[in-house]
C-alpha positions as CSV (number, residue, x, y, z in Angstrom):
1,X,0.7,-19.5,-38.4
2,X,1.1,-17.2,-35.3
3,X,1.3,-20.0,-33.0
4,X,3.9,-21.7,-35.0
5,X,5.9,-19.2,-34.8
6,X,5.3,-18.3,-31.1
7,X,6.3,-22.1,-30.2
8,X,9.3,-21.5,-32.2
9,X,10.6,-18.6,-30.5
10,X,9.9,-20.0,-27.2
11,X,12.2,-22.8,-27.9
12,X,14.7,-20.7,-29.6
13,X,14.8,-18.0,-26.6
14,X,16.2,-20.9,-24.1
15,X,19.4,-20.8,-26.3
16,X,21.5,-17.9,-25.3
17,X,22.8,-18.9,-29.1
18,X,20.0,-18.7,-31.1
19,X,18.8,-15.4,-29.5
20,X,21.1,-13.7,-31.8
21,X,18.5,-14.5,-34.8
22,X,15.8,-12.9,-32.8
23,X,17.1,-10.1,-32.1
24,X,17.3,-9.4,-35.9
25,X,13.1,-8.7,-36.0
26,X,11.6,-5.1,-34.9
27,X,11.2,-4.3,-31.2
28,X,7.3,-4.3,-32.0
29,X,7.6,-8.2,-32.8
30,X,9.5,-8.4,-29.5
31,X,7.0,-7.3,-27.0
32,X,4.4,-8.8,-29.3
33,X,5.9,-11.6,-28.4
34,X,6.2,-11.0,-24.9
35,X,2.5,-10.1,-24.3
36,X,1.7,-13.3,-25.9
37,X,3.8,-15.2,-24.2
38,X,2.9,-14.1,-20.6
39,X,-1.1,-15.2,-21.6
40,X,0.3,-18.5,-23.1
41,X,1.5,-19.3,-19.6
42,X,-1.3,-18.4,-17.5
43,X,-3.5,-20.3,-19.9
44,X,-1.3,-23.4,-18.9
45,X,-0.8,-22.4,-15.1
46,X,-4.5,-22.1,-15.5
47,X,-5.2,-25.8,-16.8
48,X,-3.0,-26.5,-14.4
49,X,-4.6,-25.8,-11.6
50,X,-8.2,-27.6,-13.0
51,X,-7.1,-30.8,-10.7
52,X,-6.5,-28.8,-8.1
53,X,-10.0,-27.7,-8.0
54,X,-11.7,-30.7,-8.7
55,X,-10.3,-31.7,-4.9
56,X,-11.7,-28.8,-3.5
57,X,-14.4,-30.8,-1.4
58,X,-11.6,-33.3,0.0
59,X,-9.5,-30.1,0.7
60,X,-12.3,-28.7,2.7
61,X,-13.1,-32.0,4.6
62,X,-10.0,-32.6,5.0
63,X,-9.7,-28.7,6.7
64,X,-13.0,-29.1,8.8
65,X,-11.8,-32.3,10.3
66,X,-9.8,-30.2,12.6
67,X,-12.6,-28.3,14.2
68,X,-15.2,-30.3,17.1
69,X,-17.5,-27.4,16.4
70,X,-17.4,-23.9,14.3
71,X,-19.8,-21.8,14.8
72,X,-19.5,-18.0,13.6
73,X,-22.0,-15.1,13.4
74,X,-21.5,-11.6,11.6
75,X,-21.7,-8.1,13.2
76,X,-21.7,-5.3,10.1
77,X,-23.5,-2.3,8.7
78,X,-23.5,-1.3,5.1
79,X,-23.5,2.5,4.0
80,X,-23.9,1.5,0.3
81,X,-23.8,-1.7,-2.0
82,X,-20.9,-2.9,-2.5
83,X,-20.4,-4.0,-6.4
84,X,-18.0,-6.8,-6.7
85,X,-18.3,-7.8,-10.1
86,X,-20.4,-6.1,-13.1
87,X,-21.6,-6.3,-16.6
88,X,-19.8,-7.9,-19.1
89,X,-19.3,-10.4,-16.0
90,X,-22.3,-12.0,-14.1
91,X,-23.7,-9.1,-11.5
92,X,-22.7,-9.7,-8.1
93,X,-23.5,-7.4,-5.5
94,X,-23.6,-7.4,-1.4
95,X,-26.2,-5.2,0.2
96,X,-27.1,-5.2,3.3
97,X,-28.6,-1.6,3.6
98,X,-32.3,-2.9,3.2
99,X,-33.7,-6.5,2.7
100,X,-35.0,-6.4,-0.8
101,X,-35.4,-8.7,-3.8
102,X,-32.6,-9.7,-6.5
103,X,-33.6,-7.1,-9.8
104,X,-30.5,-7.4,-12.6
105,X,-28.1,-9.1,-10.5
106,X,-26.8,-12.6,-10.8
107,X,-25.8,-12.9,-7.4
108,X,-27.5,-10.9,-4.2
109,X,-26.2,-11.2,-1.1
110,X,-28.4,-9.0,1.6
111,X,-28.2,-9.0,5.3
112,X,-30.7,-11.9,5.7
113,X,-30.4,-13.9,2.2
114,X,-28.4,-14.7,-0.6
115,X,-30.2,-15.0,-3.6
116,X,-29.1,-16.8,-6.8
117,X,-30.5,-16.4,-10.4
118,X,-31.2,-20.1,-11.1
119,X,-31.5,-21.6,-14.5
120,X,-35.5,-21.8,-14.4
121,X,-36.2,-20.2,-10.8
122,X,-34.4,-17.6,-8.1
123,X,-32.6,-19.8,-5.5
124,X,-32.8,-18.3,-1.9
125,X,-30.7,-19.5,1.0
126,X,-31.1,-17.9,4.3
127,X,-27.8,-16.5,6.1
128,X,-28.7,-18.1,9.2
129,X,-28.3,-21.5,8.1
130,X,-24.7,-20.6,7.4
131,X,-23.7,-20.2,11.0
132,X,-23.2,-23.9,11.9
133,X,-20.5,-23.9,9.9
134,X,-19.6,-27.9,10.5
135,X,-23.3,-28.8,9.9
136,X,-23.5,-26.5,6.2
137,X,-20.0,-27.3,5.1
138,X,-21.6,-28.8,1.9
139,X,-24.0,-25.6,1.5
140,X,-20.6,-23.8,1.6
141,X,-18.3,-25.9,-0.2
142,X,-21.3,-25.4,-3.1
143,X,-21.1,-21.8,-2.6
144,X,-17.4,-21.1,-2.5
145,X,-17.0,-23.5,-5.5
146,X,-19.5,-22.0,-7.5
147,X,-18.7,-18.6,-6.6
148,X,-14.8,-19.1,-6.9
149,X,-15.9,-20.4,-10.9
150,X,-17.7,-17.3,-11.5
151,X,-14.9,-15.2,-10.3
152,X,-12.2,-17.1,-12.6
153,X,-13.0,-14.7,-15.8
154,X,-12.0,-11.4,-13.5
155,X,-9.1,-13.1,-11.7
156,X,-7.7,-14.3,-14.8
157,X,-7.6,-10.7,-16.3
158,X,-5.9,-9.7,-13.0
159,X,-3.7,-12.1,-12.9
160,X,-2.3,-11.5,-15.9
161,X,-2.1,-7.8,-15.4
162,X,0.0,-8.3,-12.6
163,X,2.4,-11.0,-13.9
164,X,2.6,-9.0,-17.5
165,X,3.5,-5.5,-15.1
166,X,6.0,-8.1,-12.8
167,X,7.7,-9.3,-15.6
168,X,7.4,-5.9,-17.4
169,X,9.3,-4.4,-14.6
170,X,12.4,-7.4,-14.0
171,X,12.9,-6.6,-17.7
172,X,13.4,-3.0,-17.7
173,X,15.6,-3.6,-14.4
174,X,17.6,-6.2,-16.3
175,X,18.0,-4.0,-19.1
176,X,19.0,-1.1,-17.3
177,X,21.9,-2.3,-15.2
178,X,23.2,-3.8,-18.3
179,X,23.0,-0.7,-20.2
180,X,25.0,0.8,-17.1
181,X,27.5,-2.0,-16.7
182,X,28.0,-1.6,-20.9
183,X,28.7,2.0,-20.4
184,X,31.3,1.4,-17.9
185,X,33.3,-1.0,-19.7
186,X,33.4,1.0,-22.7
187,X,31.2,-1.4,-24.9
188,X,29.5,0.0,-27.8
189,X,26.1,-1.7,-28.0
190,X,22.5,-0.9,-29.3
191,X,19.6,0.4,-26.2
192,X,17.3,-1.4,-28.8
193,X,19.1,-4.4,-29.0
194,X,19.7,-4.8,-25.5
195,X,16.1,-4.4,-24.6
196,X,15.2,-7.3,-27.5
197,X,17.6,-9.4,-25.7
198,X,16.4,-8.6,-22.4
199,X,12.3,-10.0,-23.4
200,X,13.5,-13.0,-25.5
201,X,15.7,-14.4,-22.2
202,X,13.0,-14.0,-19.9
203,X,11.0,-16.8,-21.5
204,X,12.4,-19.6,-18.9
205,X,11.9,-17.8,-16.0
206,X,8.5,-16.5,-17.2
207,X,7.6,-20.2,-18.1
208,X,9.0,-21.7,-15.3
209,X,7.7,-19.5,-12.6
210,X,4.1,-19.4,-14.0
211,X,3.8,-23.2,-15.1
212,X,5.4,-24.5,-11.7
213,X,2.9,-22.0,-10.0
214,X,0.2,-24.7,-9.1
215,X,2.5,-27.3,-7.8
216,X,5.8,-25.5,-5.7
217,X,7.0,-22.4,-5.5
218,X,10.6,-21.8,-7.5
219,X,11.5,-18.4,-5.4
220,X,14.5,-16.9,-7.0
221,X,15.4,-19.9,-9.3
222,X,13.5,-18.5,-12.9
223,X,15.1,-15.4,-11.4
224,X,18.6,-16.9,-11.6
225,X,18.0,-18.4,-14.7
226,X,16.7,-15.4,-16.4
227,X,19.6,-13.4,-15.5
228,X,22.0,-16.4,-16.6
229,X,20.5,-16.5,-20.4
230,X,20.2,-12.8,-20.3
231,X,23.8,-12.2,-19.2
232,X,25.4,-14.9,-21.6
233,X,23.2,-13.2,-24.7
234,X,24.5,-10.0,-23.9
235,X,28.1,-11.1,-23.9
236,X,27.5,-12.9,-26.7
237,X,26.6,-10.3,-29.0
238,X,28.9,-7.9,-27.4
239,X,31.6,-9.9,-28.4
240,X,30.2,-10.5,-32.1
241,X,29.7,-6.6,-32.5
242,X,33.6,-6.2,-31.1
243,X,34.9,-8.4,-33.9
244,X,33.3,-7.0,-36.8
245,X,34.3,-3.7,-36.0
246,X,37.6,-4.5,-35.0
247,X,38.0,-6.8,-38.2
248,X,37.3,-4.0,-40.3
249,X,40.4,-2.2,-38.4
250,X,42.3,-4.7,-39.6
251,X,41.5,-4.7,-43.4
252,X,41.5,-1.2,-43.4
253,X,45.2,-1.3,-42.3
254,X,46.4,-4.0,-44.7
C-alpha cells in the first residue's frame, strides 16, 4: 500500500496543481516521502546502469587497443593495513607491511600476492604477473569486475548519502529565498507549508537527474525545472491564501 501511494505522489508532484493536495498531509509524511523517493531513484539509476556493466570487457578492449605496450610497476611502503571495506560487507584489506597469509579477510592484497577466499579453495595470484598490463588485461578485467561487484553494496549507501544531502541542501536553498522573497512582498504564508512545497516539486528534477544519470548528463536542466514547479506552486497557493482572506473582508463588510 506504501508503494501505491508513493507512485501516486510522484505523479501528482509534477503538477504544480495537484501539489496543493499534498501539501494538506504532515511535514513528517513529506520528508518520508522524500527519503523514499531519493532510494527509489537510485534503485532505477542503479538497474540502469546493469547494461552498462555487462560491456565492461568491450569497454576495456576497446580502451587497451590504444596502447602498443603498457607496462607499469609499483614503488610504495605501508605503515599499517589499510581497511577498505569491513564486516557486515565482505573484508577487504591491503597490507603490504609483511607478506603473510589471508586469516578473516575476503580479499588480501599484500605486497607480493593477492589472495581471494574462493568458493572451495584460497585463490592466489602473484602481483608480478600484473605488470604486463596488455598481456593480463583479462586477469584484470576479472579483477576490476569482480572487485567493482563487491564494492556496489558500500557505493550504493554512499551514493545515496550524497544525493539525499545534495538534494537536502537545493531544498532548504529553494525554500529559503522563497521565504525571503515572501517577506518582501508582504505575503503572508506558512514556513511549514513552504518547505512541503519545496520537497514535493523537487521530484522531477530528482527523477530526472538521477534516472538520466547512466546515459547523459542534464547539468542545470532538473535544476531549472525544479525551480519552475517550485515557483509556480508557490504562487499558486499564495494566491489561494490571498483570496480566502481577502473574501472574508468582503463578507465581513456586507
Amino acid at each position: 500500500m506504501f508503494i501505491k501511494e508513493v507512485v501516486f505522489t510522484i505523479f501528482k508532484s509534477l503538477n504544480p496543481d495537484s501539489i496543493k493536495q499534498l501539501i494538506e498531509g504532515k511535514l513528517r509524511d513529506s520528508i518520508k516521502y522524500f527519503c523514499f523517493l531519493v532510494l527509489f531513484a537510485l534503485i532505477i539509476a542503479s538497474l540502469l546502469l546493469i547494461p552498462k556493466l555487462a560491456d565492461f570487457n568491450n569497454t576495456v578492449d576497446e580502451k587497451f587497443s590504444k596502447f602498443e605496450y603498457f607496462n607499469i610497476s609499483i614503488n610504495q611502503k605501508m605503515n599499517s593495513p589499510l581497511i577498505l571495506t569491513d564486516s557486515p560487507l565482505p573484508k577487504i584489506v591491503i597490507d603490504t607491511t609483511q607478506e603473510r597469509n589471508r586469516t578473516d579477510e575476503y580479499l588480501l592484497i599484500t605486497e607480493n600476492k593477492i589472495i581471494r577466499k574462493g568458493l572451495f579453495r584460497e585463490e592466489t595470484t602473484e602481483i608480478e604477473s600484473f605488470s604486463n598490463m596488455l598481456y593480463n588485461k583479462d586477469k584484470i578485467k576479472s579483477f576490476v569486475l569482480y572487485a567493482s561487484i563487491i564494492m556496489i553494496p558500500s557505493l550504493f549507501v554512499i551514493a545515496y548519502i550524497l544525493y539525499f544531502l545534495k538534494f537536502a541542501l537545493i531544498i532548504a536553498a529553494a525554500w529559503a529565498l522563497a521565504i525571503f522573497i515572501l517577506k518582501i512582498t508582504k505575503h503572508k504564508f506558512s514556513i511549514v507549508k513552504i518547505l512541503k512545497i519545496a520537497i514535493y516539486s523537487s521530484t522531477s528534477m530528482i527523477l530526472l537527474e538521477m534516472i538520466s544519470m547512466p546515459f547523459i548528463t542534464l547539468r542545470l536542466i532538473p535544476l531549472i525545472i525544479f525551480i519552475g514547479i517550485f515557483g509556480v506552486a508557490v504562487w499558486m497557493n499564495i494566491d489561494k491564501e490571498i483570496d480566502i482572506k481577502h473574501k472574508k473582508k468582503i463578507e465581513f463588510k456586507f
